[in-house]
C-alpha positions in Angstrom: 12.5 7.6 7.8 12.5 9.1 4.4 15.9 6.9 3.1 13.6 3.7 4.7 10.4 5.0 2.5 12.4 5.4 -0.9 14.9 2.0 -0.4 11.3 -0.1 1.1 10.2 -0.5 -2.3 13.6 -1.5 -3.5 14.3 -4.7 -4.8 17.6 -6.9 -4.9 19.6 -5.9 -7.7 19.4 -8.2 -10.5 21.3 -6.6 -13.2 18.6 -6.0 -15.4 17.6 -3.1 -16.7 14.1 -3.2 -15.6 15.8 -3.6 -12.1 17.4 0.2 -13.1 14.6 1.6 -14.4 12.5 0.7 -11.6 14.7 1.6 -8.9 14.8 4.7 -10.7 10.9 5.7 -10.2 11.2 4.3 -6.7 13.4 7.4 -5.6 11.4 10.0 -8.2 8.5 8.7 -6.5 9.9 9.4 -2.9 11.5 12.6 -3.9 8.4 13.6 -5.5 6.4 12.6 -2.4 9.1 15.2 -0.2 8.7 17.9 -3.0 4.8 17.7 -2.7 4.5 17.8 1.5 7.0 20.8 1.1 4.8 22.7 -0.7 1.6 21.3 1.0 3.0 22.5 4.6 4.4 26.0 3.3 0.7 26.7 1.9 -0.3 26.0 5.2 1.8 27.8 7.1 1.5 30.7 5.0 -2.6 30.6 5.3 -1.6 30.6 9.0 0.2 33.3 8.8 -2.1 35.2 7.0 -5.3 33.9 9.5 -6.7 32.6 5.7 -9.1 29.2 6.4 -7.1 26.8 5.3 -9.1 24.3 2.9 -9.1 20.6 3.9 -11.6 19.8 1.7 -10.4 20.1 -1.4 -6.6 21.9 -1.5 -4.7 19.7 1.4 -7.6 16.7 1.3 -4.1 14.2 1.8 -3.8 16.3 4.8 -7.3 16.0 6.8 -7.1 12.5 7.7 -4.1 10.7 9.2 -3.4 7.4 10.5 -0.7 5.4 12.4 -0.4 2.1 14.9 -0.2 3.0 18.7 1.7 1.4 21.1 2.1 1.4 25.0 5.1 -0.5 26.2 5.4 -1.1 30.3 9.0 -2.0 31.0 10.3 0.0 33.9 8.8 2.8 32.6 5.4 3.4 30.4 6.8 4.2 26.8 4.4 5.4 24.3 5.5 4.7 20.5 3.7 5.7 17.2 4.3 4.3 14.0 3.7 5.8 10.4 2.9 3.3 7.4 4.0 6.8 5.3 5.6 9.9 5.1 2.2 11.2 4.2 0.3 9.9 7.1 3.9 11.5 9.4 3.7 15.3 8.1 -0.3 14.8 8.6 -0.1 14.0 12.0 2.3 16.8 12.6 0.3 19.2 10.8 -2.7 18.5 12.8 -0.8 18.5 15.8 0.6 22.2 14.9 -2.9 23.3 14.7 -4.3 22.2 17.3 -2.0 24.2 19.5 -3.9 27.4 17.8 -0.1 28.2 16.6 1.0 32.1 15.6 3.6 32.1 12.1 5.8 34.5 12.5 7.8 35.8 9.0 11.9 36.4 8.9 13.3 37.1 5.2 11.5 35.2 3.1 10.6 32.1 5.3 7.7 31.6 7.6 8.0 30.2 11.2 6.2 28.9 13.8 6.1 31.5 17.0 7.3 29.9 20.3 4.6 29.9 23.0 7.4 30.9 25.9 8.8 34.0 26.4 12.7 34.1 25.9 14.4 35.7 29.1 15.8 39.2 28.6 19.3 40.2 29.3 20.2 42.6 31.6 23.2 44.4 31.5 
């Protein structure tokens, strides 16, 4: 998904060095785009973590809204498919997803994670 949202905006090559230069913001662009949700979705687990409110409003404003085309397929079996005009609109859905499961963060070394819901069997010896 992310190599088909940098290479999308890609034209054919045409030996020019506008072709270069532009292919060239094309991946900063994307790469930026990555380095941005990263950051965006660290903040939010962190505030998580912390049970801080996490601002929609003005902070993660990319984050509140999301949308994406919705498909039911019938062959032999219903098949439900979502599709994501951006990497943006992805990670939102996700997000929102994450908290509407009222998730707990949990911290190991330096990186935040989200709990798991189930309880892992205990061995016995």
């Amino acid at each position: 998904m992310i190599r088909n949202k940098i290479f999308d905006s890609l034209t054919s090559d045409n030996c020019t060095a506008e072709y270069y230069s532009q292919t060239k913001k094309n991946i900063l662009y994307g790469l930026s785009e990555l380095i941005g949700i990263n950051w965006r979705v660290k903040d939010i687990l962190k505030k998580v973590y912390l049970e801080e409110d996490i601002d929609f409003a003005s902070t993660h404003k990319k984050f509140a809204k999301t949308s994406c085309t919705h498909y039911f397929i019938m062959d032999k079996t219903l098949k439900e498919e979502l599709y994501f005009n951006s990497l943006q609109s992805y990670f939102s859905f996700l997000i929102m997803k994450f908290l509407s499961s009222k998730p707990k963060v949990v911290l190991c070394g330096n990186f935040l994670f989200p709990k798991p819901k189930r309880k892992h069997p205990t061995v016995t010896e």
